[in-house]
C-alpha positions as CSV (number, residue, x, y, z in Angstrom):
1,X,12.9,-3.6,33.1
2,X,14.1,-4.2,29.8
3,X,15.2,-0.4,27.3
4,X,12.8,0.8,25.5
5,X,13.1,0.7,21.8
6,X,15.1,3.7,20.2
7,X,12.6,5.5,18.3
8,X,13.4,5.8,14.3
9,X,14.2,8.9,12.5
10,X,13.5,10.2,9.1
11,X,16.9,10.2,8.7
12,X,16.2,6.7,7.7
13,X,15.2,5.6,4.6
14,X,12.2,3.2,5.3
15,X,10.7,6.4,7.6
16,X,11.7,9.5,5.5
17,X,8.3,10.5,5.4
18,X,6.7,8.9,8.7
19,X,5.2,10.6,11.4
20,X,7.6,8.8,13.6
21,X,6.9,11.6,16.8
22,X,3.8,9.1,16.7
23,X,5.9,6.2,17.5
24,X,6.3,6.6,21.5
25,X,5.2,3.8,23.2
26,X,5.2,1.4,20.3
27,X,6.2,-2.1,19.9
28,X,8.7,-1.1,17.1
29,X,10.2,-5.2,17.6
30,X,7.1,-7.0,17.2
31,X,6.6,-8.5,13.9
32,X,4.3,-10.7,12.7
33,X,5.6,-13.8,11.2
34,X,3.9,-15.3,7.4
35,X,5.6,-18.5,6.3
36,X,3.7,-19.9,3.0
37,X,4.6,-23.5,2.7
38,X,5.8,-24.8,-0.9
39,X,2.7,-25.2,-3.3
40,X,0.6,-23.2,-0.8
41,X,-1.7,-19.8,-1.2
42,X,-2.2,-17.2,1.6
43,X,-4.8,-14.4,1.2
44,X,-4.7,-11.6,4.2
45,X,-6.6,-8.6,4.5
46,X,-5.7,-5.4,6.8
47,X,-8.4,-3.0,7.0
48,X,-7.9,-0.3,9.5
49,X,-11.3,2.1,9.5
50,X,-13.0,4.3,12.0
51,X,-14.5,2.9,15.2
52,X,-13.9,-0.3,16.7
53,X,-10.7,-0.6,18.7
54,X,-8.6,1.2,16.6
55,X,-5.8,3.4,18.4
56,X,-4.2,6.3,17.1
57,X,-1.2,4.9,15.9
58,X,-1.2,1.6,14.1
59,X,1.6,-0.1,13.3
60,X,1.5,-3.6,11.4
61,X,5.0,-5.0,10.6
62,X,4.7,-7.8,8.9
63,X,7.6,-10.7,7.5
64,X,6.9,-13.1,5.1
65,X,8.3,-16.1,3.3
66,X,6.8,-18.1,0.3
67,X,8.1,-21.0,-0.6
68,X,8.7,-23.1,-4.0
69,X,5.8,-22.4,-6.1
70,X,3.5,-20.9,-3.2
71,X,1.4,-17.4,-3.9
72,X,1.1,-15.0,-0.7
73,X,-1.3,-12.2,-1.7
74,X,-2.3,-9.1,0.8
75,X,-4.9,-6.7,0.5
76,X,-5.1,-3.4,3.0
77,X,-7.0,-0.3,3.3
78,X,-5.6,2.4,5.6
79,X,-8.5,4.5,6.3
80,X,-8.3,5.6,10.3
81,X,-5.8,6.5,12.7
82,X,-3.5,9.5,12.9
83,X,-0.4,7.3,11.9
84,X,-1.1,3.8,10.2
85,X,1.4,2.1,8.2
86,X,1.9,-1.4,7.2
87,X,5.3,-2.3,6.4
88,X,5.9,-5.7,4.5
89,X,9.2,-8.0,4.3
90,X,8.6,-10.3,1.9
91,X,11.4,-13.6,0.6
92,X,10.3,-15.2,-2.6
93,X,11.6,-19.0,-3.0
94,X,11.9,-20.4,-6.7
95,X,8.6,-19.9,-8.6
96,X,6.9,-18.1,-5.9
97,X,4.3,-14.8,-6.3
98,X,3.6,-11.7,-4.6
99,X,0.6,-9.8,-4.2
100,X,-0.3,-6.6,-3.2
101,X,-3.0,-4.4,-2.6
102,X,-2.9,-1.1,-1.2
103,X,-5.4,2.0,-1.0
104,X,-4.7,5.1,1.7
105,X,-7.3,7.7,2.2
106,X,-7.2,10.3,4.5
107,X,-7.4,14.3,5.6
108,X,-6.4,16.5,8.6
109,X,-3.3,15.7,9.8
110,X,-3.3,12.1,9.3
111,X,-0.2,10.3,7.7
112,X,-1.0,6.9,6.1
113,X,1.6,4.5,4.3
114,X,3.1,1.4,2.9
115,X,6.8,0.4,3.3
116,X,7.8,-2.8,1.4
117,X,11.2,-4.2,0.8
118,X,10.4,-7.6,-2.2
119,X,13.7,-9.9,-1.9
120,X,13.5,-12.2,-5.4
121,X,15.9,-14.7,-3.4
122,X,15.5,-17.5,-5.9
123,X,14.6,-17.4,-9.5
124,X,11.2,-17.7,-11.7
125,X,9.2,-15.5,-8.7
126,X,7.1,-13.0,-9.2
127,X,5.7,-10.3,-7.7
128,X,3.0,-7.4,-8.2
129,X,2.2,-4.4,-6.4
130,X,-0.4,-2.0,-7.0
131,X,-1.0,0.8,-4.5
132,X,-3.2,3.9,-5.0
133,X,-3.6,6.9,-2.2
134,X,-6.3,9.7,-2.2
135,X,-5.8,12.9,0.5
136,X,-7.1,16.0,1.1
137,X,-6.9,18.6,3.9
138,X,-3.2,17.8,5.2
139,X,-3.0,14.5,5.1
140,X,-0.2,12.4,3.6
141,X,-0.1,9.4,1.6
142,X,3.2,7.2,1.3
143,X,4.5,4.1,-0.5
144,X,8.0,3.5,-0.1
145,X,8.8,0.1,-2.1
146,X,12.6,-1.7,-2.4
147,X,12.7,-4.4,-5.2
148,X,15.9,-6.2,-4.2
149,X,16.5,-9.3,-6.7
150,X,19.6,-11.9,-5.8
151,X,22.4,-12.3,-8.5
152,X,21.2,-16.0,-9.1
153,X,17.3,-14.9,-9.2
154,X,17.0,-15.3,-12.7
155,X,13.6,-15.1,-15.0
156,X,12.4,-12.8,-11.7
157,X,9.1,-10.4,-13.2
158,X,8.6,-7.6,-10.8
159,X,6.2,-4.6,-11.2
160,X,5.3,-1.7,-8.9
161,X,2.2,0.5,-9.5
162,X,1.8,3.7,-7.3
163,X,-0.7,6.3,-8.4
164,X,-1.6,9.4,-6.0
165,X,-4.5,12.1,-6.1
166,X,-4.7,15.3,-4.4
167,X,-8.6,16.6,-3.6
168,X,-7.3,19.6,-2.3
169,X,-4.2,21.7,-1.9
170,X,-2.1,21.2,0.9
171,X,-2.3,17.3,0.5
172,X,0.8,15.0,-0.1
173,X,1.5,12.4,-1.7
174,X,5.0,10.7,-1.8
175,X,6.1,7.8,-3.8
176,X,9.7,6.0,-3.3
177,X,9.9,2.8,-5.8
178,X,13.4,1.7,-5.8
179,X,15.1,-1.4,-7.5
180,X,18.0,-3.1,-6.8
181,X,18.9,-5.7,-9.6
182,X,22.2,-8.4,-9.5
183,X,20.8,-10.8,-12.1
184,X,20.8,-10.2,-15.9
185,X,17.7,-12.0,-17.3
186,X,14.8,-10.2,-15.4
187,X,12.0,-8.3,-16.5
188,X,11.5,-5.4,-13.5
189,X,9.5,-2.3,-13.6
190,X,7.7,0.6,-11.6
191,X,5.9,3.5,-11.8
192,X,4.8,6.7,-10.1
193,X,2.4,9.3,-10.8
194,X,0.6,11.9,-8.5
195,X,-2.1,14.3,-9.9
196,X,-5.8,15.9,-9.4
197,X,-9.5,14.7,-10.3
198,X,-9.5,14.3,-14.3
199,X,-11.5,17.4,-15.1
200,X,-12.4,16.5,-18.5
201,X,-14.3,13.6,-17.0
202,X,-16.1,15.9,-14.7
203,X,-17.3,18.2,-17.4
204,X,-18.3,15.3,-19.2
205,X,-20.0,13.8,-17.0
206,X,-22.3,17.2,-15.6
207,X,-22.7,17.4,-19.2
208,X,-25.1,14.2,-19.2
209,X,-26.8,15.1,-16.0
210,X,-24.2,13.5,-13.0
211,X,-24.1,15.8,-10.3
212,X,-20.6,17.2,-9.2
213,X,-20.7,14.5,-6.2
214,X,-21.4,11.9,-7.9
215,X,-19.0,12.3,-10.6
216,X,-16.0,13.4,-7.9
217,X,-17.4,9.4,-6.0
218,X,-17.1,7.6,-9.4
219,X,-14.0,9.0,-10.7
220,X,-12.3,8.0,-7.3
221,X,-14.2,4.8,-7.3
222,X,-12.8,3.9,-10.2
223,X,-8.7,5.3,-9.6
224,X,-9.2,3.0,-6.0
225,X,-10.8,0.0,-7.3
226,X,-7.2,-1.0,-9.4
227,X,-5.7,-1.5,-6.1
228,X,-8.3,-4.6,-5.7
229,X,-8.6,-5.8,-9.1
230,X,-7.0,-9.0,-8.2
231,X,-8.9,-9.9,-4.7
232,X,-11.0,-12.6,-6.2
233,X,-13.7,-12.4,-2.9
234,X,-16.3,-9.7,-4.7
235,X,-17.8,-9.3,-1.1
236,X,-14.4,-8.5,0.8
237,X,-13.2,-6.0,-2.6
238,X,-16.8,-4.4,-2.2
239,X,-16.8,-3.9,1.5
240,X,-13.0,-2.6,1.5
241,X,-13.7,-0.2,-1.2
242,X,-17.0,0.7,0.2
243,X,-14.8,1.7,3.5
244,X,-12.2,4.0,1.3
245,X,-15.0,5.7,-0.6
246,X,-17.5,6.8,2.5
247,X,-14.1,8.3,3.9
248,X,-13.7,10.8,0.7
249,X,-17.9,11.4,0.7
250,X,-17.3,11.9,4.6
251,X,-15.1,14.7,4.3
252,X,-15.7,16.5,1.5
């Protein structure tokens, strides 16, 4: 019978902030292979939501390669489980994009996050994430995102965008953008921000009639919605945000 897998600890980077004691009995080895052939485009959704056959730990691990010129764009919503994360390992060939996605709601407990490490292995790639997480109760949000661009991975454009809101105290947020940069002519960039329900807006909006939950549904609408700005499928962006949003109405 072969060992079993030693579990991580947040001694390690990539977990810091994981509920790893959620980890027992995982298939921490099993990764899911992505290989985008040269010229290609890939489009892959992950929606984990309540019901269905989903377990109380889910863990997607996910490697991926884009060739010359090819475009690899993923699109997740982490809205069930007590521990869901998606973790993404992702080589961009010359002229190559990434896209990304990502929106993590949750309360109680629950600890929901994305872990991505972007290698610019070649130059004139690109790549884009935007990732926004809205908690309440005690849950936890993460994004934990490397940039790593090659010495020879000129003309490389990178961006990270990582926005967090708390509904109520004793939420967390935690954001980790990191960049590691050996080339000279690159244009790299992230950003991280975590904060409350704009209450200017709110008082606006009572003042022309919306009621308190319907301005608290639109204001998050709209701070969710960037995440899927560049899924091109209006049905699939509608029904994924549709998912997020009747978590928050759910619970609070």
């Amino acid at each position: 019978m072969p060992e079993a897998a030693e579990l991580p600890t947040r001694r390690d980077e990539a977990w810091r902030y994981s509920a790893v004691e959620r980890l027992q009995g995982e298939a921490l080895d099993d990764w899911r292979t992505i290989d985008v052939a040269a010229g290609e485009s890939v489009h892959e959704t992950l929606l984990i939501a309540d019901g269905g056959d989903t377990r109380p730990t889910e863990l997607h691990r996910w490697r991926v390669t884009v060739r010359e010129g090819a475009t690899c764009e993923i699109f997740a919503v982490l809205a069930a489980a007590e521990y869901a994360r998606l973790e993404i390992e992702v080589t961009l060939h010359k002229g190559a994009h990434f896209e990304l996605g990502g929106i993590t709601v949750g309360g109680r407990e629950t600890v929901r996050e994305f872990v991505t490490r972007t290698i610019h292995a070649e130059p004139e790639a690109t790549s884009n994430q935007t990732v926004r997480a809205v908690h309440w109760g005690h849950g936890t949000g993460n994004f934990l995102g490397n940039i790593d661009v090659v010495r020879d991975a000129q003309k490389t454009d990178a961006a990270q965008d990582f926005k967090g809101l708390l509904l109520e105290k004793g939420a967390t947020v935690n954001a980790v953008p990191q960049l590691e940069i050996f080339a000279d002519d690159v244009k790299c960039a992230h950003g991280a921000s975590v904060g409350q329900l704009d209450e200017t807006a709110r008082f606006y909006m009572a003042a022309r009639g919306v009621s308190p939950d319907l301005a608290r549904r639109l204001l998050v609408q709209a701070f969710l919605g960037d995440a899927l700005v560049a899924l091109e499928d209006d049905e699939t962006r509608e029904a994924m945000l549709k998912v997020a949003l009747d978590k928050v109405d759910r619970a609070l």
